[in-house]
C-alpha positions as CSV (number, residue, x, y, z in Angstrom):
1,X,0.0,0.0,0.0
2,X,1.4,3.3,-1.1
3,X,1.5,6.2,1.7
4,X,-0.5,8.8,1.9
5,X,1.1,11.9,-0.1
6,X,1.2,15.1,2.0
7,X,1.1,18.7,0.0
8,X,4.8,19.1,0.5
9,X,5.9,15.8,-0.1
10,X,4.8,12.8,-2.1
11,X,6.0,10.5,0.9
12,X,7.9,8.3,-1.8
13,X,11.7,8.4,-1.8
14,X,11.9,8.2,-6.1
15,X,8.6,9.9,-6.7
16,X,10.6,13.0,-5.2
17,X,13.5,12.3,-6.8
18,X,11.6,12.3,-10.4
19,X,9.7,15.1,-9.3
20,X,12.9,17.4,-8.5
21,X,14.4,15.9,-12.0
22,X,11.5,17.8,-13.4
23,X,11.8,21.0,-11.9
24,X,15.3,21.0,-13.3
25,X,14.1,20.1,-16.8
26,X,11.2,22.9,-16.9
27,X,13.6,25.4,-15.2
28,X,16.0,24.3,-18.6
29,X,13.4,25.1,-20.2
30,X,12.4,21.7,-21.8
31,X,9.0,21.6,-20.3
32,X,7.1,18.6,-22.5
33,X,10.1,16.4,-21.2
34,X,9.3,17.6,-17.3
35,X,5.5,16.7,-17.8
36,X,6.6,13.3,-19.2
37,X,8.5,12.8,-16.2
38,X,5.8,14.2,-13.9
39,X,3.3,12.0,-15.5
40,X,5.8,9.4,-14.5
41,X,5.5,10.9,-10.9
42,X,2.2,10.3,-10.7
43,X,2.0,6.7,-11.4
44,X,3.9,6.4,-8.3
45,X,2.2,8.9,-6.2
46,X,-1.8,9.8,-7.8
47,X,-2.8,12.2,-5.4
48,X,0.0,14.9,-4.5
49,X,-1.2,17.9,-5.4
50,X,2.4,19.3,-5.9
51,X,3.2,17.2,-8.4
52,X,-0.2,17.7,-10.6
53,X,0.0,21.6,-10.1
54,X,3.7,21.2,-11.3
55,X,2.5,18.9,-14.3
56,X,-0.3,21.5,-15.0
57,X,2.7,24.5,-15.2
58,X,4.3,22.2,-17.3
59,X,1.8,21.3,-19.9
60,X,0.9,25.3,-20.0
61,X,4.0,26.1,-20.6
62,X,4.7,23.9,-23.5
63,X,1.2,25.0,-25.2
64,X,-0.9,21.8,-24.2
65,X,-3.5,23.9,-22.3
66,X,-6.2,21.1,-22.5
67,X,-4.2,18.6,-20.6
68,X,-2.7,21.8,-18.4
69,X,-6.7,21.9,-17.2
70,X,-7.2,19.0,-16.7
71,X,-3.9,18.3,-14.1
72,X,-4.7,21.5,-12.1
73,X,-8.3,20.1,-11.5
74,X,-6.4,17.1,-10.7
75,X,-4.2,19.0,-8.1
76,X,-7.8,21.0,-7.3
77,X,-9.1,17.5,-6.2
78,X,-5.9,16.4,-4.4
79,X,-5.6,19.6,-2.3
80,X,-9.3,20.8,-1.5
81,X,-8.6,23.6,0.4
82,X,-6.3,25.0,-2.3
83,X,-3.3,25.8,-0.3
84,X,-1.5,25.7,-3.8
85,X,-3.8,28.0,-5.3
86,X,-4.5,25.5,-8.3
87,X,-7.9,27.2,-8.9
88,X,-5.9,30.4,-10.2
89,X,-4.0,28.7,-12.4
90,X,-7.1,26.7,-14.1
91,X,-9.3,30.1,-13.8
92,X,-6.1,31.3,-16.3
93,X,-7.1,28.9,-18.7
94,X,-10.8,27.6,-18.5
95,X,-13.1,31.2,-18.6
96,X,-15.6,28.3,-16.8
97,X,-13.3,28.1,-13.6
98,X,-13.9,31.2,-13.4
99,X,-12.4,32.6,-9.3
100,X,-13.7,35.8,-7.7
101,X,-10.5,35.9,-5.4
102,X,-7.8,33.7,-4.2
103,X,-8.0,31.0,-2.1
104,X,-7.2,32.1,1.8
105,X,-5.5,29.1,2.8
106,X,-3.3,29.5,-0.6
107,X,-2.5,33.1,0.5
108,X,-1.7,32.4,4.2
109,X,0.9,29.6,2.5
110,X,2.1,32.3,0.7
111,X,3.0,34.6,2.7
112,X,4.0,32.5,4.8
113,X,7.3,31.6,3.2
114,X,7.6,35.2,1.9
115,X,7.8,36.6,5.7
116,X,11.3,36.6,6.3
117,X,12.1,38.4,3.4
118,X,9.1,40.1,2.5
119,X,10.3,44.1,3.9
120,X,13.7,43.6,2.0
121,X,12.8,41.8,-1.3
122,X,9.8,44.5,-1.4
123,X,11.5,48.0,0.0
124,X,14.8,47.0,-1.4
125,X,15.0,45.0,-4.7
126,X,11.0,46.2,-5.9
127,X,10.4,49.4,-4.8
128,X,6.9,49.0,-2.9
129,X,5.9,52.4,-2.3
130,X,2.2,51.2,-1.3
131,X,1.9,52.3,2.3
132,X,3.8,55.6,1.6
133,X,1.3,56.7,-1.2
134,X,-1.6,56.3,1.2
135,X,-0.3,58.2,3.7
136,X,1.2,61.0,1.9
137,X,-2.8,60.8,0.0
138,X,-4.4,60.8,3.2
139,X,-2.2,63.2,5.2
140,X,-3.1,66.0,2.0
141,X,-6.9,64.9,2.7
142,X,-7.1,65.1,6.5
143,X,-4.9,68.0,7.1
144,X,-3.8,67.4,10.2
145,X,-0.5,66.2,11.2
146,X,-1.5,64.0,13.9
147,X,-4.8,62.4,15.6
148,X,-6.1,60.1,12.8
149,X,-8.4,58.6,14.9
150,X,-8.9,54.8,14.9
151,X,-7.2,52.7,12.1
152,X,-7.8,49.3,10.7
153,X,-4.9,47.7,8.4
154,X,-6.5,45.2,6.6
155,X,-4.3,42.7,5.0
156,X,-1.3,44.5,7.5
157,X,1.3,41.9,6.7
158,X,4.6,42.8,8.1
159,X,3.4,46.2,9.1
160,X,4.7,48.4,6.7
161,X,2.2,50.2,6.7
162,X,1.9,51.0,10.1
163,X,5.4,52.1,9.8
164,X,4.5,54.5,6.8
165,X,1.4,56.2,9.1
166,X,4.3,57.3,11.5
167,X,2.4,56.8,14.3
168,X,-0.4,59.3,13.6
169,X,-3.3,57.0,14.4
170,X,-4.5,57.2,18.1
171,X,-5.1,53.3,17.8
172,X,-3.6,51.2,14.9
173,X,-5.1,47.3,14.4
174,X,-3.9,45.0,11.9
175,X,-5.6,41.6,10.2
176,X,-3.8,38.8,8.2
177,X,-4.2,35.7,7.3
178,X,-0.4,34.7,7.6
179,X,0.9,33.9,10.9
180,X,4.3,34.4,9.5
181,X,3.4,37.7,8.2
182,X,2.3,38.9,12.2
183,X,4.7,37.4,13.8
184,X,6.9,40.3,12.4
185,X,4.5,42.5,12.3
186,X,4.1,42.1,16.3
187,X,7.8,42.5,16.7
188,X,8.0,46.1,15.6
189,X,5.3,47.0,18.4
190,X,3.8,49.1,15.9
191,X,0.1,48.2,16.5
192,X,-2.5,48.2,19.5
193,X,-4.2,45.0,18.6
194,X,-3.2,42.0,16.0
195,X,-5.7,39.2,14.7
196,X,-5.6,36.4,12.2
197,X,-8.4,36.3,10.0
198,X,-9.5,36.8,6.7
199,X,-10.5,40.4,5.8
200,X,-14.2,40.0,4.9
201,X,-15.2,37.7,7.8
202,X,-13.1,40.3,10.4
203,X,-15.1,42.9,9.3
204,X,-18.5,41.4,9.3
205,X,-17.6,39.4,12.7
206,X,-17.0,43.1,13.9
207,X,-20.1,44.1,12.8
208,X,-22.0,41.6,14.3
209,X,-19.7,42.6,17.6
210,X,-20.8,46.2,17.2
211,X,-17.6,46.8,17.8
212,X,-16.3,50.7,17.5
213,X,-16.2,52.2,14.3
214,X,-13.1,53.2,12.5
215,X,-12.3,56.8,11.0
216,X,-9.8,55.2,8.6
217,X,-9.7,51.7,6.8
218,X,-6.2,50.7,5.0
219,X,-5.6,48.3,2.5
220,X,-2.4,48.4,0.8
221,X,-1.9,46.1,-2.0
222,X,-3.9,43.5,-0.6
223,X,-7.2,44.0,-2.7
224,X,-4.8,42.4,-5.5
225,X,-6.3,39.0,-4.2
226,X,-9.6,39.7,-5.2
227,X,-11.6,40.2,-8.7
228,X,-15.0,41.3,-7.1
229,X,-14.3,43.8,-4.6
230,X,-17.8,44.4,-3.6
231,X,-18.2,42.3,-0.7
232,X,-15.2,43.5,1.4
233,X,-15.8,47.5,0.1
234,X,-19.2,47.3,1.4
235,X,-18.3,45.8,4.8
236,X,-15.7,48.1,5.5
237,X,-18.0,50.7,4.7
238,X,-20.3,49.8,7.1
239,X,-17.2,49.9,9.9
240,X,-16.4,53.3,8.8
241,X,-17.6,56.2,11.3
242,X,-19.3,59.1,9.6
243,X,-16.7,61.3,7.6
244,X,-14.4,58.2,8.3
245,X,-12.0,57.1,5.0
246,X,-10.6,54.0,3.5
247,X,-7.6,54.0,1.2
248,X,-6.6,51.4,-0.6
249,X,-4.4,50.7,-3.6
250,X,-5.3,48.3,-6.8
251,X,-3.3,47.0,-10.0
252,X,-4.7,49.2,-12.8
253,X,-6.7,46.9,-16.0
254,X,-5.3,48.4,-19.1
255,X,-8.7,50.2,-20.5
256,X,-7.1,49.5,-23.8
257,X,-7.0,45.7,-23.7
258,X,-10.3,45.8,-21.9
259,X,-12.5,48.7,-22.1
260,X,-15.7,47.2,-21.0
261,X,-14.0,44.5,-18.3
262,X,-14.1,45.3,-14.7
263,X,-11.5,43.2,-13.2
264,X,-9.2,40.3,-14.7
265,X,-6.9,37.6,-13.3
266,X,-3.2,38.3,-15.0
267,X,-0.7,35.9,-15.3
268,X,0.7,37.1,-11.8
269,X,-2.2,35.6,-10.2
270,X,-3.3,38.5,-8.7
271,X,-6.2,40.6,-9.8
272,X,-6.3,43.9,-12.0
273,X,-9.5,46.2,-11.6
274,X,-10.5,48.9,-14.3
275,X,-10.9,52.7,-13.0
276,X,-14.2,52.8,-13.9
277,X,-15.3,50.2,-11.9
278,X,-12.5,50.9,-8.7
279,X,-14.7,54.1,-8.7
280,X,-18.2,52.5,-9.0
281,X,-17.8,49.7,-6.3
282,X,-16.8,52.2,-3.5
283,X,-19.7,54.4,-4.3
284,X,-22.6,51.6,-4.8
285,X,-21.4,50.7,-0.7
286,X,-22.5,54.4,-0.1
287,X,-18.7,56.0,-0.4
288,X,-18.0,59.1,-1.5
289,X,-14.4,58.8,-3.6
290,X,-12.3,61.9,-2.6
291,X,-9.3,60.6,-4.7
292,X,-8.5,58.1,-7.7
293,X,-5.4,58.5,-8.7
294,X,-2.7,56.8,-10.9
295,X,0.5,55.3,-9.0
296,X,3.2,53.3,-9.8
297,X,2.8,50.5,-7.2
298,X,5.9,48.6,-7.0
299,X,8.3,46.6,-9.9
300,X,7.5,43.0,-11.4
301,X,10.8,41.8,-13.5
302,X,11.8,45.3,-13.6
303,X,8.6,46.4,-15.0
304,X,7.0,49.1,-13.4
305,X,3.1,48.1,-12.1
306,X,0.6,50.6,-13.1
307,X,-2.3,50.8,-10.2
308,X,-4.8,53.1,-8.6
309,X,-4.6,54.7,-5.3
310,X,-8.4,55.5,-4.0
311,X,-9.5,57.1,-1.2
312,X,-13.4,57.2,-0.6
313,X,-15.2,58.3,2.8
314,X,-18.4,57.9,4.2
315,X,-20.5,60.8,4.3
316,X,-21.2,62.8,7.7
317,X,-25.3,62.5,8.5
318,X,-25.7,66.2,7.0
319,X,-23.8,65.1,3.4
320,X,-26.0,61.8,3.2
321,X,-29.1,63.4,4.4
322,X,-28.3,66.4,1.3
323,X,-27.4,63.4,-1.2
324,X,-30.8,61.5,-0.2
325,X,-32.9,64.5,-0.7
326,X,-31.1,65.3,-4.3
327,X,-32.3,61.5,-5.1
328,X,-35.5,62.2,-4.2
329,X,-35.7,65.5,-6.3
330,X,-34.0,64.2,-9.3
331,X,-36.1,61.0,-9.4
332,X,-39.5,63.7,-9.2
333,X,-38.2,65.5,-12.0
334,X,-37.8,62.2,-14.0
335,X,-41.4,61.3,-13.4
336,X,-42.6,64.8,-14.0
337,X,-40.6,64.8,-17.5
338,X,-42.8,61.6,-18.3
C-alpha cells in the first residue's frame, strides 16, 4: 500500500527524486520532457497535489493547455482547500473556472514563506511604495498632522504600513491571514491590537460585535487577491464612522486591452481592476471617492506596475441626508418629464 502523499511531499523516496528531476528540466526550459516525467511521478504517487500543479505549469508552458486543465483540477481534487492555489491557475485557462478571489489558505501559505524576506525583497530589490502613497494621500486629505483617529490595516502583513502612518493614528489594528506575516508585524510593536483572520469575515464578525467604528480603513496592495471587490468594500463601509475614510491601492486593468472588463486575473495571479469600476464599487457601498489617482505601485521583473490609489469616505449624516434629498428630487423631476 502506497503512503498517503502530503502537500509538501509525495511521501515516496523516487517519486521526489523524479519530481525534482522535473523541476530542473522545466527550469531548462524543456517543459514537455518535465511533464513526461511528472506523469511518470504520478504513477507512483496519484494524489500529490504538488506534483499535478507542477505537471499542470508544465503542460501550459509547452502550449498543451487542455491537458494543463485538466492536471490542475487534478491538483484542485488532491488539495481541496487549495493551499497551492490550483484554482488560479485553471481560472487562467478555463473562462468556466472562473475565481472571484484567491483562495485564503493559498495566501496564508504564501506569505508565509515570503515573511522573512518580505520588507527587503519589497523595499529594497521592488520598490513598494504602497503604504507611503496612502499616507502622503491621506495626510493631503485630513490636514492634520496627527490624531487620525482609529485605524484598521487590513491585510497589514509585516506592518509596513503601520510604519508608513508614522504613528499618527491614536489606535492602529492590523488583520492577516499569515501567521508568519504577524509574527513580524508584532515585533516592531507598531500596532495596539493584531488578529488572524481573513479580511471580509473580520469585518462582518466586527459588525456583528458592534464593535467601535473606524475613522480610517487601509488596504495596501492586498485588494490584488480579489476580482469582485464588492463584498469587502461594502463591509468596511459599514465599519467606517461618519466622515471616516478607507484607502486602498489596486493593479490598474489596461482600458485599452479591456475597455468594458471590470477586473481580470493576470498571469501574476493577482487581480487587475479597471478605473471605472474601482470608482463604481466604493460608491454603490454608499462611499464618496475623494481621490482616484494613478500610482506606480511597485516593480514585477523590472517592469513598473501601473495601479490606482483610491480614497473614498463615508459621508457625515448632513452630506447623506443632502445626497438622499437630491435623489428624491431628481427622481420627481424624472417622473414629471414623463
Amino acid at each position: 500500500m502506497s503512503p498517503t502523499p502530503s502537500i509538501q511531499s509525495s511521501g515516496d523516496l523516487i517519486a521526489d527524486r523524479r519530481y525534482a528531476f522535473a523541476a530542473a528540466l522545466s527550469e531548462a526550459g524543456d517543459h514537455l520532457a518535465a511533464a513526461d516525467l511528472l506523469r511518470q511521478t504520478l504513477e507512483l504517487t496519484p494524489h500529490w497535489a504538488v506534483a499535478w500543479r507542477a505537471l499542470g505549469r508544465a503542460l501550459s508552458a509547452g502550449g498543451e493547455m487542455a491537458g494543463a486543465a485538466a492536471a490542475y483540477r487534478k491538483a484542485l481534487a488532491a488539495d481541496p482547500d487549495d493551499q497551492l492555489g490550483a484554482s488560479l491557475e485553471l481560472a487562467r485557462l478555463d473562462a468556466g473556472a472562473a475565481v472571484n478571489a484567491a483562495p485564503p489558505a493559498w495566501i496564508a501559505a504564501l506569505f508565509d514563506a515570503y515573511a522573512p524576506t518580505f520588507d527587503n525583497a519589497l523595499v529594497e530589490t521592488l520598490d513598494y511604495r504602497a503604504p507611503q502613497l496612502i499616507a502622503a494621500r491621506l495626510a493631503a486629505l485630513i490636514g492634520r498632522p496627527a490624531g487620525w483617529g482609529r485605524a484598521l490595516d487590513l491585510g497589514c502583513g509585516t506592518g509596513l504600513m503601520a510604519e508608513a502612518l508614522a504613528r499618527r493614528a491614536g489606535w492602529l489594528e492590523g488583520v492577516d491571514l499569515s501567521a508568519g506575516m504577524l509574527e513580524a508585524a508584532r515585533a516592531k510593536s507598531l500596532y495596539d491590537a493584531l488578529d488572524q483572520d481573513d479580511l471580509h469575515a473580520a469585518l462582518i464578525r466586527r459588525s456583528m460585535a458592534d464593535a467601535p467604528a473606524f475613522d480610517i480603513i487601509l488596504a495596501a496592495d492586498v485588494l490584488i487577491y480579489a476580482g469582485d471587490l464588492a463584498p469587502i468594500a461594502t463591509a468596511a463601509a459599514a465599519q467606517l464612522a461618519p466622515g471616516g475614510r478607507i484607502a486602498v491601492t489596486l493593479e490598474a486593468l489596461e482600458p485599452d486591452l479591456a475597455p468594458d472588463v471590470d477586473w481580470r486575473l493576470r498571469e501574476s495571479l493577482r487581480f487587475a481592476h479597471s478605473r471605472a469600476y474601482a470608482r463604481r464599487v466604493f460608491t454603490q457601498a454608499g462611499l464618496q471617492v475623494d481621490a482616484l489617482d494613478a500610482v506606480t505601485l511597485r516593480l514585477d521583473r523590472g517592469e513598473p506596475v501601473a495601479g490606482w490609489l483610491v480614497v473614498a469616505r463615508r459621508p457625515e449624516a448632513a452630506e447623506a441626508a443632502d445626497a438622499a434629498g437630491c435623489g428624491v428630487a431628481k427622481a420627481a423631476a424624472e417622473r414629471a418629464a414623463h
